[in-house]
N, C-alpha and C positions, 0 to 999 in steps of 0.2 A: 504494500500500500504506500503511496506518496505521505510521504512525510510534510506537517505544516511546512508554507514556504509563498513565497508573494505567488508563483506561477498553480498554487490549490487554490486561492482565493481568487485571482482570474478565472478559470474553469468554474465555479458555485454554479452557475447559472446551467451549467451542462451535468452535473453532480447530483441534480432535483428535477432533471427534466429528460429524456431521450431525443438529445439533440444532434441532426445529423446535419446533410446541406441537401441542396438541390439545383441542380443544372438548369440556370433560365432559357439557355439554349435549347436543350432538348426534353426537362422535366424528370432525368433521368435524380432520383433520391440515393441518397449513400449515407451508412452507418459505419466506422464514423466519421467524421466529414470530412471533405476530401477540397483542394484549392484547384482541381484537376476534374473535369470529368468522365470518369472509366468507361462512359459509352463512346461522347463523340469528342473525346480529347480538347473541348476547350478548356479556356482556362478565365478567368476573373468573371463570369457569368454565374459561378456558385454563392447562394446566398444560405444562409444558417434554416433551418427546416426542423420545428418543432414537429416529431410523431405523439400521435395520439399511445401509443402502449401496448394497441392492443393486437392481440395475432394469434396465432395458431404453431403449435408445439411441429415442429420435421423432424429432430433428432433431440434424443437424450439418454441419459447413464443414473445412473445412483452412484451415489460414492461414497464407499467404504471406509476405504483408509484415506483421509485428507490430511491434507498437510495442517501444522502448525497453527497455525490461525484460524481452522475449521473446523478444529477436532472436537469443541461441542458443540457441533451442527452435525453431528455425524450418524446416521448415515443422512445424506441430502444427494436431491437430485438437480443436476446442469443439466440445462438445453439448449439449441437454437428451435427462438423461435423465429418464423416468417411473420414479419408486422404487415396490416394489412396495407400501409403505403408502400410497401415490396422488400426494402432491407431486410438482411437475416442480421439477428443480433441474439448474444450469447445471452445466458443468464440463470439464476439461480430459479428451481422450479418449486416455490411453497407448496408442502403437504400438507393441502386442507382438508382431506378425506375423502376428494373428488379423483376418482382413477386417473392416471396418464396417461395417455397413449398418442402416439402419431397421429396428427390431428386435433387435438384438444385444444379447446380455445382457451387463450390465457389474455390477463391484460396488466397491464404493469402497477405496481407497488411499490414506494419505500421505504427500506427498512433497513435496520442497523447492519452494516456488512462487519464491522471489525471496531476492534475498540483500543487503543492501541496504550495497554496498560491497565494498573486499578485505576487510575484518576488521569489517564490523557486521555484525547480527545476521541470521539464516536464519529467514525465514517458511517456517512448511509448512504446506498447505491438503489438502483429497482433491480426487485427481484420480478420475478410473474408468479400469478396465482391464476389458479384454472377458476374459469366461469363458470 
């Protein structure tokens, strides 16, 4: 996790939001955002592109054994999901007691990722919770 520092508190605003860009040339969306666009290769046409959250589960795992900083979240499951504005973006999947599966609609949340000590500061990132 990034450590406090001027260049955390520039990014806040992408820290509480799923924030990508989007291609005024062609409309083409990217997570995460990109000065370039991977469809039709312009460049200073990209403007910052709030997603709404919400999307549907394509791949995922549970995980066992997690590193260091996860180990009481354990077991928890990562996925990509496809947001419905078309980016695929990674993410922690809350077990709410609704099954998972390929497919499943999820929509963004956030929540404590990491706390970095008894008394430093609390990162929050969005996880997905199934709908």
């Amino acid at each position: 996790m990034e450590k406090p520092s001027a260049s955390l508190w520039r990014k806040i605003g992408a820290r509480y939001n799923i924030i990508g860009s989007e291609c005024k040339t062609c409309g083409a969306k990217h997570f995460p955002p990109r000065i370039v666009c991977r469809k039709c290769g312009r460049e200073t046409k990209m403007v910052d592109k709030k997603f709404t959250g919400n999307g549907e589960v394509v791949s995922f795992t549970k995980i066992m054994v997690p590193p260091d900083m996860f180990k009481d979240e354990a077991p928890y499951i990562v996925g990509i999901i496809a947001l419905d504005e078309g980016p695929k973006v990674e993410g922690h999947i809350i077990d709410n007691g609704k099954a998972i599966e390929i497919g499943t609609k999820v929509r963004a949340v956030f929540r404590t990722m990491y706390v970095d000590g008894d008394e430093g500061p609390i990162y929050y990132h969005y996880k997905f919770e199934p709908v």
